[in-house]
BAMI-539688 format. One record per residue: x, y, z of N, C-alpha, C in turn; residue number from 1; residue in one letter. Coordinates in steps of 0.05 Angstrom, whole numbers, m for minus. Atoms other than C-alpha are relative to their C-alpha. Layout:
<lumros>
{lumro {X,Y,Z},{X,Y,Z},{X,Y,Z},NUM,"a"} ...
</lumros>
This chain:
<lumros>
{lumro {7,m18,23},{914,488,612},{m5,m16,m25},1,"x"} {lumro {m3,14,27},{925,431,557},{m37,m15,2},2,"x"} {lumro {33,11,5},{860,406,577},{m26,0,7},3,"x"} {lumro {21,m16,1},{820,457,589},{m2,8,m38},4,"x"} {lumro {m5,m1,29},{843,467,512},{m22,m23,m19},5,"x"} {lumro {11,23,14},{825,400,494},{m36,m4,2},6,"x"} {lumro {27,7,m3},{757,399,520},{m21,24,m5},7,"x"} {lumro {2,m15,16},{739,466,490},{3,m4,m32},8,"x"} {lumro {3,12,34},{760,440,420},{m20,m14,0},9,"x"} {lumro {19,16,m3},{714,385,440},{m26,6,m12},10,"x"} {lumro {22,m10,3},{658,417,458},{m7,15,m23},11,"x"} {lumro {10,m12,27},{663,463,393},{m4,m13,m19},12,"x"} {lumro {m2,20,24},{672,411,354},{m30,m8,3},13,"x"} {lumro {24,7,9},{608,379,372},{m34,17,4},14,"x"} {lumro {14,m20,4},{573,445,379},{m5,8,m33},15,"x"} {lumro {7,m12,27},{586,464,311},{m13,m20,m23},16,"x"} {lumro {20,34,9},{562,382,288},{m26,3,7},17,"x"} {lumro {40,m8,m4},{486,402,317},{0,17,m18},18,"x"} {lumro {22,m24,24},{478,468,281},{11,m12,m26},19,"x"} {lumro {m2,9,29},{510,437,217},{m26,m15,m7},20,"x"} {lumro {25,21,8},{456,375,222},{m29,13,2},21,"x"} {lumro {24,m9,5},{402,426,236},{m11,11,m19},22,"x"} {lumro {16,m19,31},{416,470,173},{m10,m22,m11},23,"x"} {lumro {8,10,25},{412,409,130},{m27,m1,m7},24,"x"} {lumro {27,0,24},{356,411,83},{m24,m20,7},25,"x"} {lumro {17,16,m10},{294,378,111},{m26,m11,m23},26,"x"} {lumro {17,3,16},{237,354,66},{m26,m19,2},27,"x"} {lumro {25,22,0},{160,323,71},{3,m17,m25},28,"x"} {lumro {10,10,16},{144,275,24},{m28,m13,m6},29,"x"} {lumro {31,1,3},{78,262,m8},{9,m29,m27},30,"x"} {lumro {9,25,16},{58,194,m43},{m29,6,m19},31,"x"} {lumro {31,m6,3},{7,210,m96},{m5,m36,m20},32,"x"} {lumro {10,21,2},{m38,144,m117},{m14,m3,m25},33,"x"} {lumro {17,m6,26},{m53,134,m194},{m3,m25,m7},34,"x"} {lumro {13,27,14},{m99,79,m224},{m5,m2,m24},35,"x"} {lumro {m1,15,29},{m94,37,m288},{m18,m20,4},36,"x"} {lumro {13,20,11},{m131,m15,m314},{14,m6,m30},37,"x"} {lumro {m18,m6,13},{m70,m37,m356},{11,19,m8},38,"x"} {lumro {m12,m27,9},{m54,19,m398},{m25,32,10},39,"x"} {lumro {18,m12,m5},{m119,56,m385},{m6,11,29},40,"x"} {lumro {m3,m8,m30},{m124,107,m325},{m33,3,5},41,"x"} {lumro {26,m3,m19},{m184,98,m273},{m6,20,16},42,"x"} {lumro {18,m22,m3},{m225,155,m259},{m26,m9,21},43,"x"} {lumro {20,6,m18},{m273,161,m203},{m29,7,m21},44,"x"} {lumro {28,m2,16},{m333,180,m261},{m3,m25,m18},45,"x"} {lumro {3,35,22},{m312,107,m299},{m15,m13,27},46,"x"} {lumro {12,12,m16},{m341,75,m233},{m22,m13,m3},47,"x"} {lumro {30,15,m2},{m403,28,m236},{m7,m3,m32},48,"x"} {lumro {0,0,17},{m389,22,m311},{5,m29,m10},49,"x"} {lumro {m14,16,7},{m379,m43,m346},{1,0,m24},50,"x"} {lumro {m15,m11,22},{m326,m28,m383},{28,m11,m3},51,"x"} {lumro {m32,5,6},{m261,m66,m366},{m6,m33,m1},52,"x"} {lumro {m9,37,9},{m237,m144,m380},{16,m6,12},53,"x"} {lumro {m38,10,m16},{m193,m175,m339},{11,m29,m24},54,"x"} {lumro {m15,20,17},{m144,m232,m363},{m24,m19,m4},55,"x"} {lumro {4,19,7},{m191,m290,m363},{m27,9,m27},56,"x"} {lumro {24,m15,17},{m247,m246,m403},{m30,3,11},57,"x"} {lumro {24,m17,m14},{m293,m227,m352},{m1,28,m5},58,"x"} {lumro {18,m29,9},{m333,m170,m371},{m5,16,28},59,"x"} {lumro {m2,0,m33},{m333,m130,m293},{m7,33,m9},60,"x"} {lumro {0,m27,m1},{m342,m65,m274},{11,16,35},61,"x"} {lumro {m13,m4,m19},{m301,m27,m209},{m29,18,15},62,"x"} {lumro {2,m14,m20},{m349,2,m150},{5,17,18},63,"x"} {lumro {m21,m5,m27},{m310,14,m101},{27,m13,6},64,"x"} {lumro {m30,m2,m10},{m231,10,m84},{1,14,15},65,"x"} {lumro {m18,m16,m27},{m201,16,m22},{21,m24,2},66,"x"} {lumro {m19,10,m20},{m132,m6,5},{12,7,12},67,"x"} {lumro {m15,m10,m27},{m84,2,62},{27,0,m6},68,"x"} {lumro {m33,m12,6},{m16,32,56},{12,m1,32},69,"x"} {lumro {m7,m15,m28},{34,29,118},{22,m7,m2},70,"x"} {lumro {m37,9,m2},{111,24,140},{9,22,m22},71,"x"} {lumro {m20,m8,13},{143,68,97},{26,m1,3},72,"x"} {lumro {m33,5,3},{221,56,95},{18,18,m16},73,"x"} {lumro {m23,m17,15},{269,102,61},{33,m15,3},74,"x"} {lumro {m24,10,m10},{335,70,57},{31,25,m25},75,"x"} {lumro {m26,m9,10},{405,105,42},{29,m19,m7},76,"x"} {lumro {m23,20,14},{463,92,7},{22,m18,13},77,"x"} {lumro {m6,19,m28},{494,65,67},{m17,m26,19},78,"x"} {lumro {11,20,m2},{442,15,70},{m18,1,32},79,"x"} {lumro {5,m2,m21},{413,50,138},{m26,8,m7},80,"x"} {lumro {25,m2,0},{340,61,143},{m28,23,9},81,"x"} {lumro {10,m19,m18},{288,113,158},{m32,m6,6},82,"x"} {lumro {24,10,m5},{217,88,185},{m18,20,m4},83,"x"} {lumro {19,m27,m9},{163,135,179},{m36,m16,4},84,"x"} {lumro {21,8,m7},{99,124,220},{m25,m2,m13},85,"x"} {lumro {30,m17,5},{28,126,204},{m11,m22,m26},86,"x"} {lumro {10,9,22},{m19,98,143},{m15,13,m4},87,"x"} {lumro {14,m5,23},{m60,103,90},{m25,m11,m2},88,"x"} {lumro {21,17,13},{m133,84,67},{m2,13,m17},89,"x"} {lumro {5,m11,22},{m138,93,0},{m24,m6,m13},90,"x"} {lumro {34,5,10},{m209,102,m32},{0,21,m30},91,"x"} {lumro {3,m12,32},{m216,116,m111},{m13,19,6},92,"x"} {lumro {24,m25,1},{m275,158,m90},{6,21,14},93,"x"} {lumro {m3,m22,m9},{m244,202,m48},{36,8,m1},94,"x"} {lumro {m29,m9,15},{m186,240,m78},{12,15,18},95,"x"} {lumro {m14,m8,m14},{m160,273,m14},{19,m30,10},96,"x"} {lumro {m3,26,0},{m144,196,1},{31,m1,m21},97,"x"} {lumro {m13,2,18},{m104,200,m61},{37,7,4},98,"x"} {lumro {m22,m14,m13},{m44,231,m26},{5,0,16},99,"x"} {lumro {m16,10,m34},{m5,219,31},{23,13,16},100,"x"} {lumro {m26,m19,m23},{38,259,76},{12,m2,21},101,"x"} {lumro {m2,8,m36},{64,229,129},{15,20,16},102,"x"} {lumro {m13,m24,m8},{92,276,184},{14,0,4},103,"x"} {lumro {m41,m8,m8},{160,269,199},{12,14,m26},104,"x"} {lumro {m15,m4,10},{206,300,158},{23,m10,m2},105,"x"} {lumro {m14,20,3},{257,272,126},{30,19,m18},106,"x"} {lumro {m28,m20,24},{340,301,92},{m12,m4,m18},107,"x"} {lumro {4,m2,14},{335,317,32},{24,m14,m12},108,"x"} {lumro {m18,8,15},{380,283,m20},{m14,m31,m8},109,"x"} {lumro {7,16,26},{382,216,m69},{m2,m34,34},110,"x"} {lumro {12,21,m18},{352,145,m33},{2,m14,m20},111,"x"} {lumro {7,15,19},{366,86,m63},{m30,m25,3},112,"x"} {lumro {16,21,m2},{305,54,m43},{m29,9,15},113,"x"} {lumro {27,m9,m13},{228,75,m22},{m23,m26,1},114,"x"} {lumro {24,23,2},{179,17,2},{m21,5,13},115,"x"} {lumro {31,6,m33},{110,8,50},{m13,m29,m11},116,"x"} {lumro {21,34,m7},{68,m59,68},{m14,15,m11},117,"x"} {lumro {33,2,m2},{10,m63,31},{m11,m15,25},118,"x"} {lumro {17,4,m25},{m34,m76,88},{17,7,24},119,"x"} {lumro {m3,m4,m25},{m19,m84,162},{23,m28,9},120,"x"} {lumro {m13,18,m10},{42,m118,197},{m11,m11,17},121,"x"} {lumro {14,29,m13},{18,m179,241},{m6,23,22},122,"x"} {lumro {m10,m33,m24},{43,m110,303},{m19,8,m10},123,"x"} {lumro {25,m21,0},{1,m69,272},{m24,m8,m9},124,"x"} {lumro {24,18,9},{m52,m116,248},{m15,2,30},125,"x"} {lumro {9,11,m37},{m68,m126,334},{m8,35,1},126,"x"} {lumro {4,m25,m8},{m81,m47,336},{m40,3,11},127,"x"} {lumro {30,m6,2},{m149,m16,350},{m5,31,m15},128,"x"} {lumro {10,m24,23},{m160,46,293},{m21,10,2},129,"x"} {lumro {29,m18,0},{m218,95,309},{m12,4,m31},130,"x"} {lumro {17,m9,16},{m218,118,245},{m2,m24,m27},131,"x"} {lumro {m2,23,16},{m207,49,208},{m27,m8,2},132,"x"} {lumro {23,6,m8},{m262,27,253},{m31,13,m15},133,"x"} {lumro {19,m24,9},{m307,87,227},{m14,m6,m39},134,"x"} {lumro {3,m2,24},{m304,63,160},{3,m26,m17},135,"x"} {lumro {1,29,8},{m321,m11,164},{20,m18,m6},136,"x"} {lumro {m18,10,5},{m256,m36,162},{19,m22,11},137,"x"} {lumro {11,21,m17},{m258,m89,204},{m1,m24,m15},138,"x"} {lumro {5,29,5},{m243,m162,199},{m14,m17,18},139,"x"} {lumro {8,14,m14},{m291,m211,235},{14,m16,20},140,"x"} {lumro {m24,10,m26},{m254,m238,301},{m8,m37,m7},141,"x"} {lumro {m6,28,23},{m279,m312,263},{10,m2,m12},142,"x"} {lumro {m14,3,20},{m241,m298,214},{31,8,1},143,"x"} {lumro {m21,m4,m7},{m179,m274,252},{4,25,13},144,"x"} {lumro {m8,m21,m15},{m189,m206,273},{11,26,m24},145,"x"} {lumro {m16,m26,18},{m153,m141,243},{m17,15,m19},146,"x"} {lumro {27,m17,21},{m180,m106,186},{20,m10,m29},147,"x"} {lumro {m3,13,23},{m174,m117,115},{25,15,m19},148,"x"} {lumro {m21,m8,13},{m121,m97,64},{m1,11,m26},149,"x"} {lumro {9,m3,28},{m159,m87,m2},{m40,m5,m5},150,"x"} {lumro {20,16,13},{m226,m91,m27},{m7,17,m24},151,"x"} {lumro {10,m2,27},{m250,m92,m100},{m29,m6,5},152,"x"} {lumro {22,3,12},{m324,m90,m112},{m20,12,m21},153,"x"} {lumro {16,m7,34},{m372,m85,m176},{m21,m22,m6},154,"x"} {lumro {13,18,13},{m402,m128,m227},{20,m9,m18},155,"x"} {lumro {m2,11,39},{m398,m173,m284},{m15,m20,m12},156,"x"} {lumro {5,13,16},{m418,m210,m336},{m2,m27,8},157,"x"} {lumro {m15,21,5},{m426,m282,m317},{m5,m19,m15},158,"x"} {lumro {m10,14,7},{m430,m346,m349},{m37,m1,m14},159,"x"} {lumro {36,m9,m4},{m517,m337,m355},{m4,24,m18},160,"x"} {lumro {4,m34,16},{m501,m264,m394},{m14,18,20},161,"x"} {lumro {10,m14,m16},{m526,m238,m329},{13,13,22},162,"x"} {lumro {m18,m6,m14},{m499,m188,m284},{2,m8,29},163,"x"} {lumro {6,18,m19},{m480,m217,m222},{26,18,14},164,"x"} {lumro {m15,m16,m17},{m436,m181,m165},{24,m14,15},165,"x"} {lumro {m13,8,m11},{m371,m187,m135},{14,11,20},166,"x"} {lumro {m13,m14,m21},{m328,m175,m76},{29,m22,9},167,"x"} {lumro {m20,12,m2},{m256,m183,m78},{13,12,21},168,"x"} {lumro {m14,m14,m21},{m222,m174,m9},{12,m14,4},169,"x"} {lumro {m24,10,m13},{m158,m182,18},{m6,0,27},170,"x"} {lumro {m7,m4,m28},{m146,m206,94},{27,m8,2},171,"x"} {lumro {m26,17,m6},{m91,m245,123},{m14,m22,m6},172,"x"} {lumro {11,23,6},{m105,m313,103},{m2,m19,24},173,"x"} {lumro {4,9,m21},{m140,m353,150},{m15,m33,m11},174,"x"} {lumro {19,31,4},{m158,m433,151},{m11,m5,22},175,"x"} {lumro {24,7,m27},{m214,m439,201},{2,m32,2},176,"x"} {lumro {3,29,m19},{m207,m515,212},{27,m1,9},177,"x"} {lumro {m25,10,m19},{m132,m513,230},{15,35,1},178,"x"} {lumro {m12,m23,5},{m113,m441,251},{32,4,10},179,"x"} {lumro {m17,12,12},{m46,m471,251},{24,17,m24},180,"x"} {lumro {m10,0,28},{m44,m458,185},{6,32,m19},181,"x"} {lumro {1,m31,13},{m59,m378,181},{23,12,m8},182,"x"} {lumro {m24,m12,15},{m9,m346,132},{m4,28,m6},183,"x"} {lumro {m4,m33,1},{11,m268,127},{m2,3,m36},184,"x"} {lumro {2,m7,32},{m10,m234,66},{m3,23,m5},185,"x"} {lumro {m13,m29,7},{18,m169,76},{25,m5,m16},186,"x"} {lumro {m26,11,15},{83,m160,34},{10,34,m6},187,"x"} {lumro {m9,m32,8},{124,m92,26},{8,m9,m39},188,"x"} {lumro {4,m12,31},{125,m59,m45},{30,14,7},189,"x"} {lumro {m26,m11,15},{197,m42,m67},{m6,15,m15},190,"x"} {lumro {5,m24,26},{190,21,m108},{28,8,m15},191,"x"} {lumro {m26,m11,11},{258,39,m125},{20,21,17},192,"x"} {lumro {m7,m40,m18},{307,109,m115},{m15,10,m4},193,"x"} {lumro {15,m23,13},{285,165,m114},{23,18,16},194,"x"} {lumro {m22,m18,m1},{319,233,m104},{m22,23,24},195,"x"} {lumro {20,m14,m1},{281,275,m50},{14,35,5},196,"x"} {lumro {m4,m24,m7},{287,351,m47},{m34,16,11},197,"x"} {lumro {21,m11,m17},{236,402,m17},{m29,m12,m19},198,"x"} {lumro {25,4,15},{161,381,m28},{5,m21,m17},199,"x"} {lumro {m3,25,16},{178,315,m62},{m29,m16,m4},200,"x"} {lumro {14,19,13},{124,282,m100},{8,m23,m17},201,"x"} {lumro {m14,17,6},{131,215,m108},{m30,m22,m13},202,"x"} {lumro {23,11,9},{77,184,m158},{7,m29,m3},203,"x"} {lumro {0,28,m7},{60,108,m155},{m26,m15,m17},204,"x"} {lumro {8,3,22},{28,76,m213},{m5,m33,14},205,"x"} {lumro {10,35,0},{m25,15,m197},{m19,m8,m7},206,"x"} {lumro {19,29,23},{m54,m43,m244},{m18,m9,10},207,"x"} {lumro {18,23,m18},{m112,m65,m217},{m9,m11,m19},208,"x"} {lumro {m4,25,11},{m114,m111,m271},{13,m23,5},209,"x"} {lumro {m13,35,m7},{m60,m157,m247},{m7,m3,32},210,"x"} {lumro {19,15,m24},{m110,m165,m178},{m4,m28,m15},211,"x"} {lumro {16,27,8},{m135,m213,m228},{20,m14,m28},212,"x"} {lumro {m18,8,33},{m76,m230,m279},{19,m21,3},213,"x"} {lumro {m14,8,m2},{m18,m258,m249},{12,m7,19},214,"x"} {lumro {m10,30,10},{13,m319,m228},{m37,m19,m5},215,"x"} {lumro {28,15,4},{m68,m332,m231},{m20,19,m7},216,"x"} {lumro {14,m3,13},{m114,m322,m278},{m24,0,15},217,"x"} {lumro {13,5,m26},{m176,m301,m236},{m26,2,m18},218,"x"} {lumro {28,5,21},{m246,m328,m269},{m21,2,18},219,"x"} {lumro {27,m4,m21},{m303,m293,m231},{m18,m16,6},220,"x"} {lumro {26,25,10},{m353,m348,m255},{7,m21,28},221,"x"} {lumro {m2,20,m20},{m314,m392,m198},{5,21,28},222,"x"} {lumro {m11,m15,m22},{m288,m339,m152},{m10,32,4},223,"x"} {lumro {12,m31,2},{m335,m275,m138},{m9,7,29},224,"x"} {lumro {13,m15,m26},{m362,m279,m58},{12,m17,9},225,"x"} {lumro {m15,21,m23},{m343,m310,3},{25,m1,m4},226,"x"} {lumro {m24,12,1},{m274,m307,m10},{17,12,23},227,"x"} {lumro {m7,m10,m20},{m251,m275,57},{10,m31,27},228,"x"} {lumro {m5,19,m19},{m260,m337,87},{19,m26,m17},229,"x"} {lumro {m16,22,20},{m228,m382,25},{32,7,11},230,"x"} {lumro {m21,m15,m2},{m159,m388,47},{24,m4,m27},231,"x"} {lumro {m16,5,23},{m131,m415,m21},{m2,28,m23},232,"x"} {lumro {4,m26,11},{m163,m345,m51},{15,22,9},233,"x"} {lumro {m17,m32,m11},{m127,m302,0},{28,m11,m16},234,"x"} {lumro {m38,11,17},{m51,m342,m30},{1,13,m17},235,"x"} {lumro {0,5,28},{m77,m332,m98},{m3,38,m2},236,"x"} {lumro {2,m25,m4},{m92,m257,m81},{28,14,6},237,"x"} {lumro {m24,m1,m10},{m27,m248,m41},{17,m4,m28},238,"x"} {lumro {m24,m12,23},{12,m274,m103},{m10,16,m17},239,"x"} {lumro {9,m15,10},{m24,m233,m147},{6,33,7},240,"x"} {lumro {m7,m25,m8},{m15,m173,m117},{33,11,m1},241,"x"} {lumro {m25,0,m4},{62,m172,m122},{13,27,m20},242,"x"} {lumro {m13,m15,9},{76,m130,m175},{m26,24,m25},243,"x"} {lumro {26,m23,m1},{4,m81,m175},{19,28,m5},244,"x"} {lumro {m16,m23,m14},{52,m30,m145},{29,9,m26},245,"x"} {lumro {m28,m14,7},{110,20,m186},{m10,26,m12},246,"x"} {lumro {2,m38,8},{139,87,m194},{m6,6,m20},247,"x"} {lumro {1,m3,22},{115,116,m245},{24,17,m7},248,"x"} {lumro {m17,m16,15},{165,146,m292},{m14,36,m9},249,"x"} {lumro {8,m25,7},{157,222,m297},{9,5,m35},250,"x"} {lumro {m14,m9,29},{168,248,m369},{11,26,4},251,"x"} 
</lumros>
């Protein structure tokens, strides 16, 4: 009788532990994608304008932006982790792009920590993407394979007073005479807490000024094509890119 007792408590016990963890509070979260040019926000009708300066005082103008979002991480205050599948291509020009939903759902409550790879882990770099594929995104199997992580293109100003074109793309960095040498130039983006409850929007505020600002000063005049295959351009890109990425502060 004592343990037919006991295994009745049991069982209720971890009967009534499921439906507890089912009520809790479930919630999507959405990533929305806002562009600066320092303080100045980028608009898909500023496009093909030259109108911005980067640090070294090139005169330029933005085309086209796209990059790749993936990994998201959620971590709790217990330092445990929550993965959520799937990515991103983000394209200035198309503002459904601009927003991100991945589909799992996730508790609701406070996270001290929200990140994703820019680009593609080395794992998911080896993939094959229909709709990546669909939309040129593709790295040359000379040049390593995968697909790309960023690209900037436009104009500017150069050194002649004449406009002259550029194309700034991220890969993984690859040295074609010793591939040896090929270095990762993905890197997760630390965003901070955040607190999520139902429908959580979680805005993400990025500089595409410091593409070209910082730890290097990027002077189009030397560095505007071919740089896919430069592998001292992808480093210089890679550190550069480090701190593009943050939450923006809501008011």
């Amino acid at each position: 009788m004592k343990l037919k007792y006991i295994f009745f408590t049991i069982t209720f016990i971890n009967l009534f532990g499921c439906i507890a963890d089912s009520d809790e509070p479930k919630s999507k979260i959405t990533l929305n994608f806002d562009h600066y040019w320092d303080e100045n926000e980028i608009t898909n009708s500023e496009l093909n304008s030259l109108n911005l300066t980067n640090e070294f005082g090139n005169l330029l103008s933005i085309e086209r932006l796209r990059y790749l979002i993936s990994g998201i991480v959620l971590t709790n205050d217990n330092g445990q982790t929550i993965e959520l599948e799937g990515y991103n291509l983000v394209n200035i020009s198309n503002e459904t792009s601009l927003n991100y939903t991945p589909l799992e759902m996730i508790k609701s409550g406070y996270y001290s920590n929200i990140s994703f790879i820019f680009g593609f882990t080395n794992e998911n770099n080896n993939g094959n993407y229909v709709d990546l594929n669909s939309k040129s995104w593709n790295v040359p199997s000379m040049l390593g394979g995968g697909y790309h992580f960023l690209q900037i293109d436009g104009k500017f100003i150069n050194n002649s007073n004449e406009e002259q074109g550029y194309n700034y793309h991220a890969i993984r960095a690859t040295n074609n005479l010793n591939n040896s040498n090929n270095q990762d130039t993905f890197f997760r983006v630390d965003l901070g807490p955040i607190n999520v409850t139902i429908e959580t929007e979680i805005n993400i505020s990025v500089d595409v000024a410091k593409w070209f600002k910082n730890p290097n000063t990027w002077n189009l005049n030397e560095l505007n094509q071919m740089l896919m295959p430069n592998y001292e351009a992808q480093i210089m890109m890679y550190e550069n890119g480090q701190d593009v990425f943050s939450l923006a502060i809501n008011d």
